[in-house]
C-alpha positions in Angstrom: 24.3 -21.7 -1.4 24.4 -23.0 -5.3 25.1 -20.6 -8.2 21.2 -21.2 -9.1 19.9 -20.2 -5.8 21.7 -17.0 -5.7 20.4 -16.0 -8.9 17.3 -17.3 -7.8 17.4 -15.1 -4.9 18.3 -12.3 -7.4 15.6 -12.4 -10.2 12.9 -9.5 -9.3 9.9 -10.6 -7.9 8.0 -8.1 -10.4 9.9 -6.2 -13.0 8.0 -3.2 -14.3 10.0 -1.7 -17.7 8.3 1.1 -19.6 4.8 -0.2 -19.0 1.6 2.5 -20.7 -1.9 1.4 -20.6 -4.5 3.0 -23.2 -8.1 2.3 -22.8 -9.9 3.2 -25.9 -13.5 3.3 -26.1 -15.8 4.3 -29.5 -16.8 7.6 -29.4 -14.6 8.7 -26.8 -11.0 10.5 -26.2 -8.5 7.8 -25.0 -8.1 7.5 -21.3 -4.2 6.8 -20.8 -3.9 4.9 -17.4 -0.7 4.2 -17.1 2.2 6.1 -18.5 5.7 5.1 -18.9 6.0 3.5 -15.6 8.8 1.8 -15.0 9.9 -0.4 -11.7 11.7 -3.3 -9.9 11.0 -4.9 -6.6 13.6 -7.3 -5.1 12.2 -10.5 -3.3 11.1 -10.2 -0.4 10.6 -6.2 -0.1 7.4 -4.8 1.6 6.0 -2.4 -0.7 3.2 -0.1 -0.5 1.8 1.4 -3.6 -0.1 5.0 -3.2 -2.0 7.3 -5.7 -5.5 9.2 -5.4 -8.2 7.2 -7.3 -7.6 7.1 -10.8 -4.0 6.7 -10.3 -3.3 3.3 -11.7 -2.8 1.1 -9.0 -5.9 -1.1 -9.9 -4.8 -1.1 -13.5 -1.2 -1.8 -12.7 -2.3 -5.0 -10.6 -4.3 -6.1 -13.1 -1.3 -6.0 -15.6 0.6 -7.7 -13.3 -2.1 -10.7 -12.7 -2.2 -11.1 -16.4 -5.6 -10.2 -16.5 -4.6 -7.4 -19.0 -1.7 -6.9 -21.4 0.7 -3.4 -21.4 -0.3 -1.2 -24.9 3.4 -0.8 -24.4 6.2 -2.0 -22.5 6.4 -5.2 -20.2 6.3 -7.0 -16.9 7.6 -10.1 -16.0 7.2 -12.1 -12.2 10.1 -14.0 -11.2 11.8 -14.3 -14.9 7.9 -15.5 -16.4 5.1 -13.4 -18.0 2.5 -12.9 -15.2 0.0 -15.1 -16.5 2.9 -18.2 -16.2 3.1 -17.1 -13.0 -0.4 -17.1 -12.0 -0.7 -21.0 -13.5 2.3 -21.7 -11.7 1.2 -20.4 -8.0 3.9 -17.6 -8.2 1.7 -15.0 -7.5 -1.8 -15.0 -4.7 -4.1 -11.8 -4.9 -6.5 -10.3 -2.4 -8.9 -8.1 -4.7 -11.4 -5.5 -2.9 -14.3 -7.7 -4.6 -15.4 -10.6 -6.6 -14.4 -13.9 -6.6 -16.6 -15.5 -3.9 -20.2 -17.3 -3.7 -22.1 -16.4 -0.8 -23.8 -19.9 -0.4 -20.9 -21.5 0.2 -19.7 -22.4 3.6 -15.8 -20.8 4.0 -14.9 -24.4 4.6 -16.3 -25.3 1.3 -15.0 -22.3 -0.9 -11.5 -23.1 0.6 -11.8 -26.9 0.2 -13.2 -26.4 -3.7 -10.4 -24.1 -4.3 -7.9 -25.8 -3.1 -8.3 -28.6 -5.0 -7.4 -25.8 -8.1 -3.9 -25.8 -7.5 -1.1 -28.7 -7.7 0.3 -28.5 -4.5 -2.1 -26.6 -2.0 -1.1 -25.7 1.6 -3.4 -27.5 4.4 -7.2 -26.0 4.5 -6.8 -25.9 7.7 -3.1 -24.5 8.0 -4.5 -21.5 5.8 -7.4 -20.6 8.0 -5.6 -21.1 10.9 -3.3 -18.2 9.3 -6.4 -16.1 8.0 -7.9 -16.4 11.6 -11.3 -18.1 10.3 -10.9 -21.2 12.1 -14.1 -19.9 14.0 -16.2 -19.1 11.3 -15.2 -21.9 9.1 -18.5 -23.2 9.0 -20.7 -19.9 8.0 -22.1 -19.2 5.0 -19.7 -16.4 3.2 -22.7 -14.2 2.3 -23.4 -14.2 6.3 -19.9 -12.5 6.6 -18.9 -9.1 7.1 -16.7 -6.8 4.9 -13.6 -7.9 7.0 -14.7 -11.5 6.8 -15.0 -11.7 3.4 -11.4 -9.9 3.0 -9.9 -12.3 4.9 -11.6 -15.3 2.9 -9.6 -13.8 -0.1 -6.6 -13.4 1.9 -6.9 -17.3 2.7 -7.6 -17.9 -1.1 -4.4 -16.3 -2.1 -2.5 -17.9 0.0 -3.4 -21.4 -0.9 -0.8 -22.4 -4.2 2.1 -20.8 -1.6 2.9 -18.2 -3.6 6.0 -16.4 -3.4 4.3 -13.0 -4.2 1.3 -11.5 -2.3 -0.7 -8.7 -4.3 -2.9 -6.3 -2.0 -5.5 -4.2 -3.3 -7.0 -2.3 -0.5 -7.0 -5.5 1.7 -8.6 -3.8 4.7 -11.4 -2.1 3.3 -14.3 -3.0 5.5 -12.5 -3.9 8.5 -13.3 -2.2 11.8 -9.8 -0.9 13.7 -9.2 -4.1 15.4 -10.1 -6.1 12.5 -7.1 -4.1 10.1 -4.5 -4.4 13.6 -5.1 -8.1 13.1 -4.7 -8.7 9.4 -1.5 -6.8 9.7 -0.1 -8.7 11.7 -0.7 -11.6 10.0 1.0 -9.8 7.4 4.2 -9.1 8.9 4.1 -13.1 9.6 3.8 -13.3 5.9 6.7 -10.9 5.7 8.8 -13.2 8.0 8.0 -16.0 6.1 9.7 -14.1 2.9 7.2 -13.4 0.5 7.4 -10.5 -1.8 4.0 -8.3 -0.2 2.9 -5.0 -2.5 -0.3 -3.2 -1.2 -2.4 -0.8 -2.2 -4.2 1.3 0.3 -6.4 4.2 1.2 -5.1 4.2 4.7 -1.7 5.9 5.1 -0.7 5.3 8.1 -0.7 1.3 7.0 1.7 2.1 4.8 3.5 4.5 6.8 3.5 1.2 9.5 4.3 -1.3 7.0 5.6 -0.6 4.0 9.6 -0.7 3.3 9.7 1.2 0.4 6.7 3.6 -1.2 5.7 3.5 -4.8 3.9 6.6 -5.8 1.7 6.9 -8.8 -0.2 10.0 -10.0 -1.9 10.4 -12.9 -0.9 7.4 -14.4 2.8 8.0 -14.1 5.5 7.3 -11.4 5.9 10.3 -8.9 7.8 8.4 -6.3 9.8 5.5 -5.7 12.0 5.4 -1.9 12.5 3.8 0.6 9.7 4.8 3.0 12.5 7.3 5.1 13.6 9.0 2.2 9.8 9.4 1.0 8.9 11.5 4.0 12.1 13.3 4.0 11.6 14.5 0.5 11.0 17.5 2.0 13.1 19.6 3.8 9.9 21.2 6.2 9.8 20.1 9.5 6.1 20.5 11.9 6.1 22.3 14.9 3.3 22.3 17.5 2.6 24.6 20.5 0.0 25.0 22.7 -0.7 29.3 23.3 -1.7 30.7 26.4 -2.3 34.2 25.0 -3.3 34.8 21.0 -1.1 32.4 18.6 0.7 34.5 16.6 0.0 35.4 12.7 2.1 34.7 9.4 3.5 38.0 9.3 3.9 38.3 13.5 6.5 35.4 12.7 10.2 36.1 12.7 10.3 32.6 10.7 8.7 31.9 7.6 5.9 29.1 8.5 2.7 28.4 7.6 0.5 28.3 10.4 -3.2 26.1 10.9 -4.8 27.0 14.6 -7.6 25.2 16.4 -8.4 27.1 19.9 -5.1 27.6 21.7 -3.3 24.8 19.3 -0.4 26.1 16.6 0.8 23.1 14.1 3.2 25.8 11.8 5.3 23.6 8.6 8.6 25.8 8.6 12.0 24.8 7.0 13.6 26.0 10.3 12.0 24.4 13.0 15.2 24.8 15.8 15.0 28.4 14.9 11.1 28.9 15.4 11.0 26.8 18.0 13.4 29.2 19.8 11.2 32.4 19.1 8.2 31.0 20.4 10.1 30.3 23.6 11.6 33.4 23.8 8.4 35.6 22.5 5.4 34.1 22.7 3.2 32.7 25.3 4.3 28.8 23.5 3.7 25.8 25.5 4.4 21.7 25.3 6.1 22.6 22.1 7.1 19.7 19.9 8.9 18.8 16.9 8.4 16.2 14.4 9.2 15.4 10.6 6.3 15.3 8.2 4.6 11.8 8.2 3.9 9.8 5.1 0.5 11.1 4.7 2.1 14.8 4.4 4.5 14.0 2.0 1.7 12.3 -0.1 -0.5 15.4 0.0 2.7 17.6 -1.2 3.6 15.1 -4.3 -0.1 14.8 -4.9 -1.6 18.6 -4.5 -2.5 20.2 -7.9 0.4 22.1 -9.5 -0.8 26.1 -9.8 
């Protein structure tokens, strides 16, 4: 490999120094989006981006698309400012909405758009990947939610971009629809473009993502691999199944907090081998199990209010 494709290979896909984001509005108190957010993701890395509404995930895309500038700070895609890299096919976008006219046939949105960018991917190459080969020839307002998301996905893939951005891609798909489109994604993945999504759905993240980017309130609360991120904590789940009553907080030799449905026990304890032993040796405790805390808890514990 050539001295300029290694530092090809070594230039951040996005590079995220210092960036804040101030909305002002007459009349109104500032609404500070973003705060001193600063990040870098390597080529090729799956990463998933998490934060309650009102984050800053949509802002941060849109600063990343160009479609906005940083009040302070920067961001750069692949060494150029992000709108260079949107003229220059760098970067394809799935957005939740927009973007589409409903009396066009797919065929014909894909064919007009296509004729956009320089060097284009086959139409028919792209659909086959966005699984509309089916539907090519239906109207887009006759589409469903899913449809129509995969429509966008086909639309950002067309310049053969290096970098895929994600903002709630699934949103309207039915279960088997969202199984699908992720696995067309991990094809993406294979094929070595740099994917950051945003979802709603933790456990796509928890599937998918390499690495999790967390922001809350505006500012970054997270960034690890997707391990570490559920092993910021130390507390372990344990879950039983009681024959007789499940025992209280206080019945508890070990310190656990307990949530009972019926005859089912999930207790969150920092000493699961030890409370896992006095439930066998004191209670009526059945099919016991262990397991670390999923993505999802670790979200809810970085993102709980503060007393």
């Amino acid at each position: 490999m050539s001295t300029t494709d290694l530092r090809a290979k070594h230039t951040p896909a996005i590079k995220v120094s210092g960036v804040s984001k101030t909305f002002t509005t007459r009349g109104s108190e500032p609404v500070h989006a973003l705060s001193e957010v600063s990040f870098s993701i390597c080529q090729g890395e799956i990463v998933g981006l998490l934060g309650t509404n009102g984050a800053g995930k949509t802002t941060l895309f849109d600063l990343i698309l160009g479609l906005t500038t940083p009040t302070t700070g920067s961001i750069s895609v692949l060494n150029r400012t992000p709108r260079a890299a949107v003229q220059g096919s760098e970067i394809g976008a799935v957005l939740q909405t927009g973007g589409l006219l409903p009396e066009l046939t797919i065929l014909d949105t894909l064919q007009m758009m296509s004729a956009t960018f320089p060097h284009p991917l086959p139409v028919g190459d792209i659909a086959t990947q966005a699984d509309l080969t089916r539907i090519l020839h239906r109207k887009v307002g006759k589409c469903s939610g899913g449809e129509q998301q995969r429509v966008r996905f086909a639309l950002a893939l067309l310049g053969n971009p290096h970098v895929l951005l994600l903002d709630e891609p699934t949103a309207g798909m039915d279960a088997n629809a969202r199984h699908e489109f992720w696995t067309t994604m991990r094809r993406q993945a294979e094929l070595g473009r740099t994917i950051v999504f945003a979802t709603h759905y933790l456990e796509e993240a928890d599937n998918f993502a390499q690495r999790i980017i967390l922001l809350h309130e505006g500012k970054l609360r997270a960034d690890a691999s997707a391990q570490d991120f559920r092993e910021q904590s130390a507390q372990r789940i344990v879950e039983a199944k009681f024959a007789g009553p499940v025992p209280s907080t206080d019945a508890l030799a070990i310190s656990a907090e307990i949530s009972q449905s019926g005859d089912y026990a999930r207790m969150v304890t920092s000493d699961s081998d030890a409370l896992a032993r006095y439930l066998l040796n004191h209670t009526s405790a059945r099919d016991i199990t262990i397991r670390n805390r999923s993505l999802e808890d670790a979200f809810l514990t970085m993102t709980a209010p503060q007393p």
